[in-house]
C-alpha positions as CSV (number, residue, x, y, z in Angstrom):
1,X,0.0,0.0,0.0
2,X,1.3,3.4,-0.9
3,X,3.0,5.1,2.6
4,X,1.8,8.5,1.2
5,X,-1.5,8.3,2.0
6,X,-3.5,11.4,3.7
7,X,-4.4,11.5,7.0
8,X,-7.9,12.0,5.4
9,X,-7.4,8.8,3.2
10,X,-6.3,6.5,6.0
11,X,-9.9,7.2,7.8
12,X,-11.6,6.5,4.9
13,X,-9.8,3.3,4.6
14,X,-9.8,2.8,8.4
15,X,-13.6,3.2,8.3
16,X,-14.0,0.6,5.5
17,X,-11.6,-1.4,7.3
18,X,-9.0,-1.7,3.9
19,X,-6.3,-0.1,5.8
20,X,-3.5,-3.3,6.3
21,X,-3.0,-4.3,10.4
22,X,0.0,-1.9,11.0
23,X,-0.9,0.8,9.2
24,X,-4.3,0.6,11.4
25,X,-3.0,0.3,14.2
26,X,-0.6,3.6,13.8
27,X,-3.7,5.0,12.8
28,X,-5.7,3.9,16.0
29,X,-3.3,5.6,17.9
30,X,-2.9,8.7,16.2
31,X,-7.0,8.9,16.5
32,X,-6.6,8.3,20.2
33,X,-4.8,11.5,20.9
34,X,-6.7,13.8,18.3
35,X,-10.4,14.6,19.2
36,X,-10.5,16.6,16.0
37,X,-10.2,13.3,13.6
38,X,-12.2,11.1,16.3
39,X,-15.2,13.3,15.4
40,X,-14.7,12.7,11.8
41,X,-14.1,9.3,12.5
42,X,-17.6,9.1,14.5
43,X,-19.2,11.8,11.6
44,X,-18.0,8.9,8.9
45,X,-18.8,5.4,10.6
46,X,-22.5,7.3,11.1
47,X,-22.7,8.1,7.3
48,X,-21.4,5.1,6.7
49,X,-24.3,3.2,8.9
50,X,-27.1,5.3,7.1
51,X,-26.3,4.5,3.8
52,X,-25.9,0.8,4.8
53,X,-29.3,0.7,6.3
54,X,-30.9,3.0,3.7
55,X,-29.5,0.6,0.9
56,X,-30.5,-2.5,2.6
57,X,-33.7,-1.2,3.5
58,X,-34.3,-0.7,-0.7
59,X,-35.1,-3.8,-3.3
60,X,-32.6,-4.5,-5.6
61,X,-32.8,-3.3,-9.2
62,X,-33.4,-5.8,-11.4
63,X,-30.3,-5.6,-14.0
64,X,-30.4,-8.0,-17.0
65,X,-27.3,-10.0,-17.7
66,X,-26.6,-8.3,-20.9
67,X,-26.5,-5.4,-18.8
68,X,-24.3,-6.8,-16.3
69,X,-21.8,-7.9,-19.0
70,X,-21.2,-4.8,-20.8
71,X,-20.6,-3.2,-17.2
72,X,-18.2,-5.5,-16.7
73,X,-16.3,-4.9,-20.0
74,X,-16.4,-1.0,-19.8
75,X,-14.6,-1.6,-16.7
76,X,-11.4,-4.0,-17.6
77,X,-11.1,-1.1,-20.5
C-alpha cells in the first residue's frame, strides 16, 4: 500500500476497514490522541451506517445479464 497516504485517506480506509494491520493500528493511535479526527471518525462510521441501512432497506434493481456484462467490460477497459 502506498505510505503517502493522507491522513484523510487512511480514515476512509480505516472506516471501511482496507487499511492493512500496521498501518491501522498507527492509525488507531494517532486517533486516540486527536479529538479533532475522532469526530470525523464518528461523523464517517455514522454516514457510513445510514447509507448501509438505507441501501438494505431498498429492493434491488433488477439488471439483466446483458447489462451486467457490458458493465463488466467498460470496466477492464
Amino acid at each position: 500500500m502506498n505510505e503517502n497516504l493522507t491522513l484523510q485517506d487512511q480514515l476512509i480506509l480505516h472506516v471501511f476497514n482496507e487499511l492493512p494491520p500496521g498501518a491501522s493500528v498507527a492509525f488507531e493511535h494517532q486517533l486516540i490522541s486527536d479529538p479533532e479526527l475522532q469526530e470525523e471518525h464518528r461523523v464517517m462510521n455514522n454516514l457510513l451506517h445510514l447509507l448501509r441501512a438505507e441501501f438494505s432497506s431498498s429492493p434491488s434493481p433488477s439488471v439483466s445479464p446483458a447489462v451486467l456484462a457490458r458493465l463488466e467490460t467498460l470496466m477492464l477497459d
